[in-house]
C-alpha positions as CSV (number, residue, x, y, z in Angstrom):
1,X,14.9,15.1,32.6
2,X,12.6,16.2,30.4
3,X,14.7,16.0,26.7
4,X,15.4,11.7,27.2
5,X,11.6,11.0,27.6
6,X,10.4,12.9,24.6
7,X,12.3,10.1,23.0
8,X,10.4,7.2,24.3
9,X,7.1,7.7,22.6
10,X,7.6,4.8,19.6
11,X,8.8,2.5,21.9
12,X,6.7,-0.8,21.4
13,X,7.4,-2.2,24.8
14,X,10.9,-1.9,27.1
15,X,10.3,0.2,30.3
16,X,12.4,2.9,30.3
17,X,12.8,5.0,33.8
18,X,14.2,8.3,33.5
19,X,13.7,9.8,30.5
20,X,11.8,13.6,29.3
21,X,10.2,14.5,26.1
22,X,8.8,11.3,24.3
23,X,7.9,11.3,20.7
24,X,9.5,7.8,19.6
25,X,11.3,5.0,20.3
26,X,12.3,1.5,19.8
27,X,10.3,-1.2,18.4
28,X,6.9,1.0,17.0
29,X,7.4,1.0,14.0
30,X,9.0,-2.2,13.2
31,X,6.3,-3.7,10.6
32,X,7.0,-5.6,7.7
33,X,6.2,-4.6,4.2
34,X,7.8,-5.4,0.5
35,X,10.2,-3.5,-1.2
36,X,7.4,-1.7,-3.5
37,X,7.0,1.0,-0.1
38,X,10.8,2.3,-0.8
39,X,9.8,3.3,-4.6
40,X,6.9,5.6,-2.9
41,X,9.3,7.5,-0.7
42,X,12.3,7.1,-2.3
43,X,12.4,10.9,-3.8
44,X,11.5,12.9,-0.4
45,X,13.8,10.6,1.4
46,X,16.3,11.4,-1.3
47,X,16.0,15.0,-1.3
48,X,15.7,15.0,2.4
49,X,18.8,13.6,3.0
50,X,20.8,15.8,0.1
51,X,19.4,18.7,1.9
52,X,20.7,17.2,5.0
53,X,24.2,17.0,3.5
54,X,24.6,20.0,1.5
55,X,24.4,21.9,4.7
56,X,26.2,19.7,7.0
57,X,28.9,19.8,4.1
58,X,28.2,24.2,4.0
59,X,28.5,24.6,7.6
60,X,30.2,22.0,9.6
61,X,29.6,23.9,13.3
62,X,25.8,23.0,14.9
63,X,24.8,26.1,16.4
64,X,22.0,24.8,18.9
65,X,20.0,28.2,18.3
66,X,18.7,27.4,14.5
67,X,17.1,23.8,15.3
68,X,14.1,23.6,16.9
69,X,13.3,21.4,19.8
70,X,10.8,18.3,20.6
71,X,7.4,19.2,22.4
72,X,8.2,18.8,25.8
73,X,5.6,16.3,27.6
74,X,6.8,15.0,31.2
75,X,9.4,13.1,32.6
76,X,8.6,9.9,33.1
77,X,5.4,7.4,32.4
78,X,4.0,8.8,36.2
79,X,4.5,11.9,35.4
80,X,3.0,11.8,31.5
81,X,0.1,9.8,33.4
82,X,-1.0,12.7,35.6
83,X,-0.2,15.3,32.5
84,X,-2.8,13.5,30.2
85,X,-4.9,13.2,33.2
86,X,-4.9,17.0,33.8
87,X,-5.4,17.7,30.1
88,X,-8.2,15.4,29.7
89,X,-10.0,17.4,32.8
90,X,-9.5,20.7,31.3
91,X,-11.4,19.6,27.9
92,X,-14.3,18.4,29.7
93,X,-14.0,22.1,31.6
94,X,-15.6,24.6,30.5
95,X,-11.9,26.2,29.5
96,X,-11.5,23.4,26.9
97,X,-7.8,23.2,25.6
98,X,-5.2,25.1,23.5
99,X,-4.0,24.1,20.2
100,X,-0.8,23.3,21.6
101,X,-2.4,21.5,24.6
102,X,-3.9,19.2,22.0
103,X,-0.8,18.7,20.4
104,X,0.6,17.5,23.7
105,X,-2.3,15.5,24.7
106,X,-2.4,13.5,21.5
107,X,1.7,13.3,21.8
108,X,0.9,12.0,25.4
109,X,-1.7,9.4,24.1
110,X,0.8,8.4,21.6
111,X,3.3,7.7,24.0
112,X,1.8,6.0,26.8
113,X,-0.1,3.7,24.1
114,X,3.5,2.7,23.2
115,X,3.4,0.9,26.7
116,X,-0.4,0.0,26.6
117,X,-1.1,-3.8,27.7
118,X,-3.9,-4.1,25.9
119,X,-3.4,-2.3,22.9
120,X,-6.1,-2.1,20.0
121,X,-6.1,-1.2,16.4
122,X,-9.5,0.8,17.4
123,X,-7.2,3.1,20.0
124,X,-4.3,3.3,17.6
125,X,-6.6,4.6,14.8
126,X,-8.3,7.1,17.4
127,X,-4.8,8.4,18.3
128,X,-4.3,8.4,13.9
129,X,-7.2,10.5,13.2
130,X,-6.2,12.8,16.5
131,X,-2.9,13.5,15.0
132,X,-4.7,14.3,11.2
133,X,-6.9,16.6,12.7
134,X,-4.5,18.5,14.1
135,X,-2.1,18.8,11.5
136,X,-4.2,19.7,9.0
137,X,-5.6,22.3,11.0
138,X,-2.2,23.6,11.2
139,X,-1.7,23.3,7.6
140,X,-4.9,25.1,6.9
141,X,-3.9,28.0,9.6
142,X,-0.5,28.7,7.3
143,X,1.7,27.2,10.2
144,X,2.4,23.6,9.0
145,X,3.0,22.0,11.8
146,X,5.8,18.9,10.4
147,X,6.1,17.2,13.9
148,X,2.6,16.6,13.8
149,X,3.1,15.2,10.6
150,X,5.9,13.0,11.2
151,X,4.1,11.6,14.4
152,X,0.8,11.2,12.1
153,X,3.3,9.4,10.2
154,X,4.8,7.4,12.9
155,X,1.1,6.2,13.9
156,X,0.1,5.0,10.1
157,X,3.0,3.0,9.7
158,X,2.7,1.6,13.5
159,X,-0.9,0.6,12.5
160,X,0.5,-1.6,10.2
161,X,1.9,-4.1,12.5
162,X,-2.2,-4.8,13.0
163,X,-2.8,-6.1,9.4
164,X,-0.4,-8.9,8.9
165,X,-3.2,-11.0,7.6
166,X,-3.7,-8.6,5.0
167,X,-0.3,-7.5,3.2
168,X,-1.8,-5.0,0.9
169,X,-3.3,-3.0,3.5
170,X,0.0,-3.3,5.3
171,X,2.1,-2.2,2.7
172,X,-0.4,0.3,2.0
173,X,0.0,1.9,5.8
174,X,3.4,1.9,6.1
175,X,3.9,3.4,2.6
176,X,1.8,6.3,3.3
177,X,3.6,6.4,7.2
178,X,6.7,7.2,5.8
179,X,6.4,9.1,3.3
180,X,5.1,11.6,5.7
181,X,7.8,11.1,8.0
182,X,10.2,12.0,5.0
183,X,8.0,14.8,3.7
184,X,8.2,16.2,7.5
185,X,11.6,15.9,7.5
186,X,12.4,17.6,4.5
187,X,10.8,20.6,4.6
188,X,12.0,20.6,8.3
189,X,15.7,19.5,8.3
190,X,16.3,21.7,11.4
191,X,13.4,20.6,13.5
192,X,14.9,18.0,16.4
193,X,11.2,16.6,16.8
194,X,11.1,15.9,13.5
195,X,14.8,14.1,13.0
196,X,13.7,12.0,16.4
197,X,10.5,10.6,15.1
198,X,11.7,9.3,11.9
199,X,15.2,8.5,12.9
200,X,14.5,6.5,15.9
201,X,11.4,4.9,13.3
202,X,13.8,3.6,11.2
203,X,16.1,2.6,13.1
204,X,13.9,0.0,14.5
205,X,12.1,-0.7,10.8
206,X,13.6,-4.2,9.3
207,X,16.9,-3.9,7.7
208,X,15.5,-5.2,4.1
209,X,13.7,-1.9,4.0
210,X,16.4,0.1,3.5
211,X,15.6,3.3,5.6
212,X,18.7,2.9,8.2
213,X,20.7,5.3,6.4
214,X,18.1,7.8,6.8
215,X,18.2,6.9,11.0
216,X,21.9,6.9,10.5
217,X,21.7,11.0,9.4
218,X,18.7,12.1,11.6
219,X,20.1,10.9,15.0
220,X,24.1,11.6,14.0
221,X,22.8,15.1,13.4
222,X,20.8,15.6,16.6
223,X,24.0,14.2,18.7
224,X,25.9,16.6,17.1
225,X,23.6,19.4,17.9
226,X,23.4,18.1,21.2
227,X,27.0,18.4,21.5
228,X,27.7,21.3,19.9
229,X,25.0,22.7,22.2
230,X,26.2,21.2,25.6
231,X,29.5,23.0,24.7
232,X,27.8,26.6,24.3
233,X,26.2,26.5,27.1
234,X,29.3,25.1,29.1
235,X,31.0,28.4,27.2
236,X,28.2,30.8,28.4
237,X,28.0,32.7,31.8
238,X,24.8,32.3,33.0
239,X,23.8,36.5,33.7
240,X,24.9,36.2,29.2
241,X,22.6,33.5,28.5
242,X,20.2,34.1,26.0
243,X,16.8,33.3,26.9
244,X,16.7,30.3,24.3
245,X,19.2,28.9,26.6
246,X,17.9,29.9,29.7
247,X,14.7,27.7,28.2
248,X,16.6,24.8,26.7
249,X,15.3,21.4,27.5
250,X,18.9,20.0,26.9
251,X,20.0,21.0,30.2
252,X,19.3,18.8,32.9
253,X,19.3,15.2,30.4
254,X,22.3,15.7,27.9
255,X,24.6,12.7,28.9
256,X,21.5,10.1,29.2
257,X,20.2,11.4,26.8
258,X,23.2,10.8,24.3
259,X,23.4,7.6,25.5
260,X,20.4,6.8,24.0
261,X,20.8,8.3,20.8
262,X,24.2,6.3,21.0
263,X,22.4,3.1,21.3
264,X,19.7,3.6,18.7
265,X,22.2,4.9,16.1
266,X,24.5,2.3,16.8
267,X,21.5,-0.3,15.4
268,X,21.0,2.1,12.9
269,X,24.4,1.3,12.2
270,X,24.2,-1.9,12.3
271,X,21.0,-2.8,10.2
272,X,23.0,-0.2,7.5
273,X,25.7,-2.9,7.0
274,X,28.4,-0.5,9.2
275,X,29.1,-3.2,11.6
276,X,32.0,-2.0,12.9
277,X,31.2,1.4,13.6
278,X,27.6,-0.1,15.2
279,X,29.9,-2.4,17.7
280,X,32.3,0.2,18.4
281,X,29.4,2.5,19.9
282,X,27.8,-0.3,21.8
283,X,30.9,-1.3,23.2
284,X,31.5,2.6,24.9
285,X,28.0,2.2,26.2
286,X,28.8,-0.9,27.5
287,X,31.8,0.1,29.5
288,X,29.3,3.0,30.7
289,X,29.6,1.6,34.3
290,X,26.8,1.9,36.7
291,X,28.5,3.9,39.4
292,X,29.6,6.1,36.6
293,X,27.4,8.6,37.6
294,X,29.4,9.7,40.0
295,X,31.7,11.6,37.0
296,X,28.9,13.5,35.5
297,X,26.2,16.0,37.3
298,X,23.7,14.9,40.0
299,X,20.6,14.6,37.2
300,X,22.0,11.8,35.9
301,X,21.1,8.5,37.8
302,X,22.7,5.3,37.7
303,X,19.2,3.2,36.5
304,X,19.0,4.5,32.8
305,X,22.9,4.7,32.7
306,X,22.6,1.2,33.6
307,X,19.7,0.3,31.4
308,X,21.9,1.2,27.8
309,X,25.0,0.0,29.0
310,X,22.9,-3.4,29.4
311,X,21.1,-3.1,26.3
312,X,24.4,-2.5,24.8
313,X,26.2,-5.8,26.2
314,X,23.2,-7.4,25.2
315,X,23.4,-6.4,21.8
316,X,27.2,-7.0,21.5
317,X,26.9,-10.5,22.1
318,X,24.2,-11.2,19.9
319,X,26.7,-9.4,17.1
């Protein structure tokens, strides 16, 4: 369960059930700026997105082995709860915490204060500086860490959405958001985490922005990855597996969590003028049936199946 979570983080407010791994879904980063932010990102966006193509267009088979996969953290918002919880004890122990713990506590706090009630600039900028910290420590260790940097970026441009009474500070943040989302990106295409974060960013950032087609080529790469590795490990005997394999998140999650990659790059789609191709995707998650469970392995419950194909309907008659 744990890959479909790490995809919830950005997500402003919808409860989502079963899902694993959250870094970022729908609805975070949807604030409003002019078109002066797409001239600041405009050339690492660019060259992100040739690099993107030049190899899709040099190598047309994802092999699952050279991408690297989202910071696992928990399977659902009980489950992140009691994680953070945990983390939080050990840092006031005397053991204090790992610099991957941190990671995955400020990736936790960024999550569950997608679902926070009583949100506050003051938290969001706690979660901001967190997120700074630690990826310029990685940056001053040699080891660039770029999904830190996309989920700093993530944060800035969600902070935004705070200072609507102040467009130039607004502008200002969600500038500076994504162009570290596309600097992440580019110099790592191949990191999953990284494609997630800003792909599922865009896709819920305002059409008039401009940035679908980015969402568009971040999450139709990581379905095909996903695809491409669903069908190695379908091809492997289990005693042949390698151990990158053997540790795959991917496992358990891979139809719900295509599903949801479905749905968000079908608005991706649709805010990049592709109507039809955005309608045609919502409509097979619409005909996703609830029972239809019963086709694919036990993991996969009828509740989130039930959730997209809803979402989809919804979407279709709005369209």
């Amino acid at each position: 369960m744990r890959l479909y979570q790490q995809f919830l983080c950005f997500k402003k407010r919808s409860k989502v059930l079963t899902v694993g791994f959250a870094v970022a879904t729908a609805g975070l980063l949807t604030a409003c700026s002019d078109d002066a932010t797409l001239e600041v990102t405009k050339a690492d966006a660019q060259a992100s997105s040739q690099t993107s193509i030049n190899q899709v267009e040099s190598k047309q088979a994802y092999v699952l082995a050279d991408y690297q996969l989202p910071s696992a953290i928990g399977a659902d918002q009980a489950e992140q709860e009691a994680l953070l919880k945990l983390l939080n004890e050990k840092e006031s122990s005397k053991q204090g915490l790992t610099q991957e713990e941190i990671k995955q506590q400020l990736l936790l706090r960024l999550t569950l204060f997608s679902s926070d009630k009583n949100q506050t600039l003051a938290k969001l900028e706690a979660i901001t500086q967190g997120l700074t910290r630690a990826s310029e420590l990685s940056a001053e260790q040699g080891k660039q860490d770029y999904e830190l940097m996309a989920a700093m970026g993530s944060a800035l441009s969600y902070q935004s959405i705070f200072y609507q009474a102040d467009l130039g500070q607004m502008n200002l943040l969600s500038r500076k958001g994504m162009r570290y989302m596309d600097r992440a990106v580019k110099k790592a295409p191949n990191h999953l985490g990284v494609r997630l974060l800003r792909g599922l960013s865009y896709a819920n950032m305002p059409a008039f922005l401009n940035r679908a087609s980015f969402a568009v080529e971040d999450l139709s790469l990581l379905k095909n990855v996903l695809l491409r590795g669903q069908g190695e490990r379908q091809g492997q005997d289990s005693k042949l597996a390698t151990e990158s394999a053997k540790k795959s998140s991917f496992k358990k999650q891979d139809k719900l969590f295509i599903e949801f990659i479905d749905y968000y790059l079908a608005l991706s789609f649709y805010k990049n003028a592709q109507l039809e191709s955005a309608k045609s995707l919502w409509q097979a998650l619409s005909n996703t049936a609830e029972g239809a469970d019963s086709a694919s392995d036990s993991t996969s419950g009828p509740v989130s199946q039930s959730k997209w194909s809803a979402l989809a309907t919804k979407r279709l008659e709005e369209v």
